[in-house]
N, C-alpha and C positions, 0 to 999 in steps of 0.2 A: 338485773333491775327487778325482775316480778315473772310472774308465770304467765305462761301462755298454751294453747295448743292449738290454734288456729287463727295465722296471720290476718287472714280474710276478711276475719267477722266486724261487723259494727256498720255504724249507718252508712247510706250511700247515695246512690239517684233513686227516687223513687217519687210516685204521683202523679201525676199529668205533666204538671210544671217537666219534671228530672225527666222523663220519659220522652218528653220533648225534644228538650236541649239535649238528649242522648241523641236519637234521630239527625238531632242535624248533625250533629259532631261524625255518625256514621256516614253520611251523605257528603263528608268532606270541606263541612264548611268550617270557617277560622270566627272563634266567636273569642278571642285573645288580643285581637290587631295583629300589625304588620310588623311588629318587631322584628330585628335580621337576626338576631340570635336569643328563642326562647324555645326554652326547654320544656316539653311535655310530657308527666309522668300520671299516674295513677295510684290513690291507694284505699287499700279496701274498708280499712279501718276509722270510725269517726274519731276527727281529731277533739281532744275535750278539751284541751286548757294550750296557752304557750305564756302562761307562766311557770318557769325554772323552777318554782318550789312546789309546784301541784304536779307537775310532767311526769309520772309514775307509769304510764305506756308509750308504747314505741314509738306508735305516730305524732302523738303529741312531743314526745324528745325528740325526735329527730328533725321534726319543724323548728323547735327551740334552736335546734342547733345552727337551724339557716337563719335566723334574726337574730341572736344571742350571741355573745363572744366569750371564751374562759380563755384561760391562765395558761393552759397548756392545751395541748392537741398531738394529734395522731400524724408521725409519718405519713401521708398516702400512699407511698410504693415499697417505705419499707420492709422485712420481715425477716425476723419476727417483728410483734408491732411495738413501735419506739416514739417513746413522749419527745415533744420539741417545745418549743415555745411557742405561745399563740400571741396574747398580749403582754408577753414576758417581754423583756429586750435581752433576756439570756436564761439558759436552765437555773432554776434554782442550786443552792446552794446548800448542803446539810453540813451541824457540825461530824463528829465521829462519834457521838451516840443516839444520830438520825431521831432526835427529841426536838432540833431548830431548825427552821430553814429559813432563809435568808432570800428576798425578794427583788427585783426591779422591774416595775411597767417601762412600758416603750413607751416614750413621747408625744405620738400623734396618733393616740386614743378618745374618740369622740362619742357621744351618743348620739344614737342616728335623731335630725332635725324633726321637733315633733311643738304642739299647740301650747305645750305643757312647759316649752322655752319660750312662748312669746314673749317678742320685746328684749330679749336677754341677748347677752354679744356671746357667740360661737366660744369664748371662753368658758361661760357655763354648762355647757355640754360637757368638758375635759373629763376622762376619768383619771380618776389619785385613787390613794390606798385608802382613803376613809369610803370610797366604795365599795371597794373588796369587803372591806370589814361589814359592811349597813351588808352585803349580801349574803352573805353567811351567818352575820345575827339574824337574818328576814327567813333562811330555814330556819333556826334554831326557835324561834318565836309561837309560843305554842295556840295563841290565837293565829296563827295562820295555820295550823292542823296540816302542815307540809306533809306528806306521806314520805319523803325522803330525808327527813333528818338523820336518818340513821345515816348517811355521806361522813355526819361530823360527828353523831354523838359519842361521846367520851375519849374522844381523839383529843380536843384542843381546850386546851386552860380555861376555865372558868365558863363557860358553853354551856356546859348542862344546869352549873347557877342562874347562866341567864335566861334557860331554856324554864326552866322553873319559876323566877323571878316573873315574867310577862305571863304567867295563870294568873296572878294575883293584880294584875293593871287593869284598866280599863282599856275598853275598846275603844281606837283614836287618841289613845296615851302614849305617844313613841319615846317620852324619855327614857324607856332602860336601853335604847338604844344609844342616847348621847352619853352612858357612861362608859362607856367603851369594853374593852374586854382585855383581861390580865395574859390571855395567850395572843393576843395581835398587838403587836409593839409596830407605833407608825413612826416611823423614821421621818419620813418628808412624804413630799406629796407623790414620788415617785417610788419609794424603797420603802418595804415595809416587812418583819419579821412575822413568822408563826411558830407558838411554843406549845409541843402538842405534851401531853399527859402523860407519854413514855413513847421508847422506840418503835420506829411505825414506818417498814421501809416500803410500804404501797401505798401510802399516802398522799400521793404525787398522782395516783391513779384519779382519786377523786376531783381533783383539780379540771381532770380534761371532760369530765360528766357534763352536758348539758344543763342539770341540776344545780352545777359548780357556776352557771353563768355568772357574771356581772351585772347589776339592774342599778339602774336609778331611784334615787331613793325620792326624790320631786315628781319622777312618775308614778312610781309605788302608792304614794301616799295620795297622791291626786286622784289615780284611777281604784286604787283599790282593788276590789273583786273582778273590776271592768279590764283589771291587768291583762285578764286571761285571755281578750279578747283584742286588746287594744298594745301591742308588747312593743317597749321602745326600749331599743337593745343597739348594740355595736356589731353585730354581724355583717354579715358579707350581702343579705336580702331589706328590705322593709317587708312588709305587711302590708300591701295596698289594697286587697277586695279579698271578703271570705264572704261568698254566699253558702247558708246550710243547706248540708247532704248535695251540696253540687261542685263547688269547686274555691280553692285558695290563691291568690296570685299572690308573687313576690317577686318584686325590682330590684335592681342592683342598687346601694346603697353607697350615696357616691361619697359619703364622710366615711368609710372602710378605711382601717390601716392598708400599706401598701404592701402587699404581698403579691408572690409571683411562685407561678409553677412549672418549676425547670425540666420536669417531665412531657408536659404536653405534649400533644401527636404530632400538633399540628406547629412550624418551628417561631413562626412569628405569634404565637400565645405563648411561648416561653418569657417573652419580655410584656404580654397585656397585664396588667394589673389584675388581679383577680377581685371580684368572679368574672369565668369569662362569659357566664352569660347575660344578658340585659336583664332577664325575666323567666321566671318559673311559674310553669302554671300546673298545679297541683287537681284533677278533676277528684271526687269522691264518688268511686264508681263500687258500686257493692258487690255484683255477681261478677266473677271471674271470669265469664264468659266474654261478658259485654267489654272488660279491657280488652280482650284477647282481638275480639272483633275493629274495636277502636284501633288496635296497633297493627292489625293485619289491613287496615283503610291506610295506615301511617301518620294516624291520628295523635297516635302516642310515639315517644322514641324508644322508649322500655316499657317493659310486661314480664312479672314472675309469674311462672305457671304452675297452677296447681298439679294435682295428680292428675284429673281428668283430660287437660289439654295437655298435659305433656304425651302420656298416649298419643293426642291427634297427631300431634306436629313432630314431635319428635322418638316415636315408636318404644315409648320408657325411660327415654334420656340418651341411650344410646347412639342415635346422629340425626341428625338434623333433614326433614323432610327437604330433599331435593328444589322443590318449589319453590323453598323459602333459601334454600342455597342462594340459590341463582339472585337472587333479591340483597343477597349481602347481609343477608340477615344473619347474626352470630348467637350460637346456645353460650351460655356460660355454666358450668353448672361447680356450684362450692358447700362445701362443709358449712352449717352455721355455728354460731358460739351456744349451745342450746343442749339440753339434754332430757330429753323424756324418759319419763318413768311412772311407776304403779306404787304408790307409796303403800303403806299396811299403818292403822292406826296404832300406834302403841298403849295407846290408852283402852281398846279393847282388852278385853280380860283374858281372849283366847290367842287373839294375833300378836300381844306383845308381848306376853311371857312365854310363847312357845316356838323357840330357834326352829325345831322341826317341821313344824305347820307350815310356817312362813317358807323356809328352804322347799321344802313339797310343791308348793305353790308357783313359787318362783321356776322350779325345774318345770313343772308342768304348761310355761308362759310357753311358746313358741315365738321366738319373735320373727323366723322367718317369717310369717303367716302375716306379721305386720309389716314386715318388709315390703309383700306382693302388693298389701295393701295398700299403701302410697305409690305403688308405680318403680317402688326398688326409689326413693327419697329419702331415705333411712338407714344409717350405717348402724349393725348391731352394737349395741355396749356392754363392754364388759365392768365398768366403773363409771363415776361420776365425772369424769375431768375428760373433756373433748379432745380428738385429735389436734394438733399444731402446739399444745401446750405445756411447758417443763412438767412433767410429771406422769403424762401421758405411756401408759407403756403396752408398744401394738405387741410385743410378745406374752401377754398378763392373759390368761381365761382366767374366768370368775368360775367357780366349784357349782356355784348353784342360778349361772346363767348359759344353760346347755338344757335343750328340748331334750330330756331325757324320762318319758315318762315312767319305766319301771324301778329307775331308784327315786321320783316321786311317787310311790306309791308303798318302796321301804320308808321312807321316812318317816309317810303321813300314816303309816300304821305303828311307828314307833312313838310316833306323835300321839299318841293314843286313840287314833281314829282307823283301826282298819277299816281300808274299803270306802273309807270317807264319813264312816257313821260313826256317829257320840253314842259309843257304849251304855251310856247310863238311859238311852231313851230310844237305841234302833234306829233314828232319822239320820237322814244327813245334813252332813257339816250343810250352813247358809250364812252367806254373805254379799252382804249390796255393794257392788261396785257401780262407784259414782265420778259421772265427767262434766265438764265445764260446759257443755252443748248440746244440744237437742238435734242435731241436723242427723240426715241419712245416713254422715259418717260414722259419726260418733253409734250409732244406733247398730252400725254394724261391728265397730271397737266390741263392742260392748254383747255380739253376738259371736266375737270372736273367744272373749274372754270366759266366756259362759260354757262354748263347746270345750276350751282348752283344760276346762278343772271338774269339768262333766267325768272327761276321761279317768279322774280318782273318785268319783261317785259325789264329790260335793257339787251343790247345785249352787248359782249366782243370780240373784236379781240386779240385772242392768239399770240402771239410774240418772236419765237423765235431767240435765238441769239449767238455768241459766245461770252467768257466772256471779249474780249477786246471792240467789237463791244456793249455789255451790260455796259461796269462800264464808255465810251465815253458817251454812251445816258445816264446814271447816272448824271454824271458829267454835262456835258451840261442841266440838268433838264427836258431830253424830255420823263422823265416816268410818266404814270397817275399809274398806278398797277404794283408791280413788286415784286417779291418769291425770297425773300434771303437767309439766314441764318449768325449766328453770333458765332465763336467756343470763348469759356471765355482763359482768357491769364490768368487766375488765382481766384484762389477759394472765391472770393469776390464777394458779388451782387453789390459791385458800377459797379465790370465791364461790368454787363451788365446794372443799370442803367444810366452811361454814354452814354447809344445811344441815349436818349432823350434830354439830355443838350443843351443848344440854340449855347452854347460855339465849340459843335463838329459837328455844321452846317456843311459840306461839306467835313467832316472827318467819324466819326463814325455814327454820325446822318446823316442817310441814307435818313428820309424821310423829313427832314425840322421842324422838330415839335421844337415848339418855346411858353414857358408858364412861365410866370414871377414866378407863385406861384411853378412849379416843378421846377423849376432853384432855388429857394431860396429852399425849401426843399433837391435838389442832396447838393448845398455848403454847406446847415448844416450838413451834415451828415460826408463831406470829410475830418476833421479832428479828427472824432471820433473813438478812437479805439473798437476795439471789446467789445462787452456788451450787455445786452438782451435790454436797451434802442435802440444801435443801430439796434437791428435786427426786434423792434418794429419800426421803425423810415422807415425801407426798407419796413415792408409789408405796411404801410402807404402808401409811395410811389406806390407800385404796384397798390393798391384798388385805388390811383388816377388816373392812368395811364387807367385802366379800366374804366373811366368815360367819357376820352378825344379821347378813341378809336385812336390812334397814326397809331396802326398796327393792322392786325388781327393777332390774335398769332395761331399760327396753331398747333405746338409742338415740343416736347423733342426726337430727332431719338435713337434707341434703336439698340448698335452692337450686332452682335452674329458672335462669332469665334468658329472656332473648332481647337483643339489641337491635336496633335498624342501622346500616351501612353510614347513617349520617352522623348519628353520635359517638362524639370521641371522649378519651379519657374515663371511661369507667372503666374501673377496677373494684373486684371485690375487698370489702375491707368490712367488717365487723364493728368497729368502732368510728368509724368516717363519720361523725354528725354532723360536718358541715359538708359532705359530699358533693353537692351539687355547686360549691363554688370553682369544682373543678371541672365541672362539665361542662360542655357546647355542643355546639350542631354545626354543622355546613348549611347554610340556607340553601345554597344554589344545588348541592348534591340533592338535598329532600325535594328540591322541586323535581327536578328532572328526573330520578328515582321513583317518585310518586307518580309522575306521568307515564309510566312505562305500567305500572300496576293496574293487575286487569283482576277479577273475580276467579279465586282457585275454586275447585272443582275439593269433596273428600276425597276422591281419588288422588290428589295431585298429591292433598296433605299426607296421604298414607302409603305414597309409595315407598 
């Protein structure tokens, strides 16, 4: 979906007011009510929109996905991950040149009971397929400056005419909406076709996006910009209280399709209707610390732990502070879908026309050294495509991602810098490496990066930044070095190798790289469905990609949560946006658990 490098950051409790209401929450009090099954979690990041067409970060998607309902969704337990129907009443259907696919909603699809139906009989809530349609024209509509239209653009028949067509309307003009669109053929009010622009066998992936939701189009229009705030959806939650920088709740939503999850722990939730829990309470706690604290009161039922408390509690990752044994408290620790790296401007005159320079560089990266960094959270990479995914291949070393500094230093003198110096003037090489953060970590990244290319005599000014002040100098081209990362929108390695493509210059291709032979190899591969050619066809790709030194690939960050003995059914999953409809708690276990919890000692936690 977009870049990140720091789950954590964005607003949280903070002032008197938050500072407060933190206080009690540590002291144990319930400022949620007495619900028997609500779910308390934490995130560190402000949520900015849970409108489906503006959801462009995490936290914001993944709320969407607890209020919002799409077309398809994610297995929860299977793997690899496997699309299923969500308000489908069956998988789509493709012809055999995967250009049509062929549609049917389920029956007893409602929008959830809102101000916006008064007076209206429960029939006009029903979704049909001219909502699907209003929901995908509503990205495509360029007065709404959706940041995600890229889901459909040039995928589906006549789309980007209409994406075109709405610059020239007025605002509050929704007729190009009532003329419908040449690639969504509506059948009936249940079955509806889509005729995409040519073959497109991941197309099916965009469907399960949060992005992909279903909206109302009586809401949309009614609320407008107040969408963002006000979201009236078919999901598994409502939207009942969001106070800012302190907390979100969400209630089970009793106009939910009926679904059921035949996995639960627990035997008589296998036949509860989902979701199984009443009520989600979402705090916005900003320093990692303060969750940590909240979830060791039992405050919270989960907590990811950054680098610094994983040290506390769990001595690097490796097991689990004894203390917290005994408490039933469980580590989990997973692979994420994500991939960091040190991009090289191509657009600089020195770093894109010189394969040498770049390779120097990159050899001179050490990424152990980032490794220790995070507490061992980081699995090295040798390419852009994560563990777990067709394409992936753990026997591949990359030639120039190997801490090898004296053949960085053949290179970078073949490069025509011995020793790091530009002949033509005696100084050395200089380069600004620049990151999305300001904080103590980043400050150290960036002191790491400076020791690592010291070692060839060139010097680096560290740069830090915040991330609007960073993605302006992006944009403008004013980066020579700069530490991104990339999270996948979905379980395919096109999607991560579309950041190379010459085509997503100034879109996803972050660093400029532009090569006739990988652009003819990305379009051969984009109409091929799954199969062991294509997944021979990606590691090709990677081992290329490894020659032309694009990025330094740095690696794959690794989560680690801890759970409390009361919450069941979590499981990691990558793509779960509506995750919490699977979760619950035991009321009576968290009391009585919680009653036993007494004040640990750092001793205890470090033994």
């Amino acid at each position: 979906m977009g870049y990140r490098t720091d789950r954590k950051r964005g607003s949280g409790i903070g002032g008197f007011r938050g500072r407060f209401l933190l206080l009690l929450l540590l002291c144990g009090l319930s400022l949620a009510g007495g619900e028997p099954r609500t779910l308390y979690t934490a995130g560190g990041s402000r949520v900015k929109t849970l409108d489906p067409a503006q959801a462009d970060d995490l936290s914001s998607r993944n709320l969407v996905g607890a209020v919002y309902d799409t077309l398809l969704q994610y297995d929860y337990l299977k793997r690899p991950y496997t699309l299923i129907p969500s308000m489908l009443a069956e998988m789509p259907k493709a012809n055999d040149a995967l250009d049509v696919y062929s549609f049917r909603l389920r029956d007893d699809l409602y929008f959830a009971d809102d101000p916006v139906f008064a007076g209206l009989p429960k029939e006009a809530r029903r979704i049909t397929s001219k909502d699907v349609l209003y929901s995908i024209l509503r990205l495509a509509d360029v007065r709404n400056h959706s940041p995600v239209y890229w889901l459909f653009r040039g995928k589906i028949r006549g789309l980007d005419e209409f994406n075109r067509a709405t610059a020239a309307a007025p605002k509050g003009d929704f007729t190009p909406y009532d003329r419908g669109l040449p690639g969504f053929e509506v059948v009936d009010d249940l079955n509806f076709k889509l005729h995409l622009t040519g073959p497109d066998p991941r197309f099916l992936y965009m469907l399960a996006m949060p992005n992909a939701a279903v909206v109302s189009r009586r809401a949309a229009e009614r609320y407008g910009e107040e969408l963002a705030r006000h979201p009236v959806g078919s999901g598994p939650f409502r939207l009942t209280e969001w106070i800012n920088d302190y907390k979100l709740q969400l209630d089970r939503n009793p106009d939910y399709r009926i679904e059921y999850f035949k996995g639960a722990e627990t035997p008589a939730d296998r036949n509860r209707p989902l979701p199984l829990a009443d009520r989600v309470v979402l705090y916005l706690v900003k320093q990692p610390m303060s969750s940590w604290l909240l979830f060791l009161q039992g405050n919270l039922d989960l907590n990811a732990l950054d680098k610094d408390n994983l040290d506390l509690v769990a001595g690097g990752g490796a097991e689990l502070a004894p203390a917290l044994k005994a408490r039933g408290i469980r580590l989990l620790r997973t692979p994420e879908f994500e991939v960091r790296y040190v991009g090289f401007n191509f657009s600089d005159p020195l770093l894109g026309k010189n394969l040498k320079l770049r390779q120097a560089l990159s050899l001179a990266y050490d990424v152990r050294r980032r490794v220790e960094h995070t507490n061992f959270q980081l699995i090295p990479a040798q390419g852009p495509i994560p563990p777990g995914v067709a394409g992936y291949d753990p026997g591949y070393r990359n030639p120039n991602a190997a801490d090898d500094v004296e053949a960085a230093r053949r290179l970078i003198a073949e490069a025509g810098f011995p020793g790091g110096r530009d002949p033509a003037t005696g100084e050395p090489l200089r380069f600004s490496f620049d990151q999305t953060g300001n904080s103590s970590a980043y400050r150290q990244l960036g002191e790491l990066t400076a020791a690592d290319f010291a070692r060839l005599g060139v010097e680096t000014e560290p740069v830090l930044n915040n991330n609007p002040r960073f993605y302006e100098k992006l944009r403008q081209g004013r980066l020579q070095l700069f530490r991104l990362s990339w999270v996948g929108d979905y379980p395919d390695a096109e999607n991560f190798l579309q950041l190379f493509y010459s085509k997503n210059i100034g879109g996803c291709n972050r660093v400029g790289f532009s090569d006739p032979e990988y652009d003819r190899m990305f379009e051969a591969i984009l109409p091929m469905p799954d199969s062991p050619e294509r997944t021979e066809r990606y590691r090709e790709m990677v081992r290329y990609l490894g020659t032309k030194c694009p990025w330094i690939f740095e690696g794959f960050p690794i989560a680690y949560q801890l759970n409390h003995a009361w919450l069941e059914n979590y499981h990691p999953h990558d793509f779960a946006f509506a995750r919490w409809k699977y979760l619950t708690v035991d009321p009576e276990r968290r009391r009585q658990l919680k009653a036993t919890f007494t004040p640990l000692s750092m001793r205890e936690l470090n033994q």
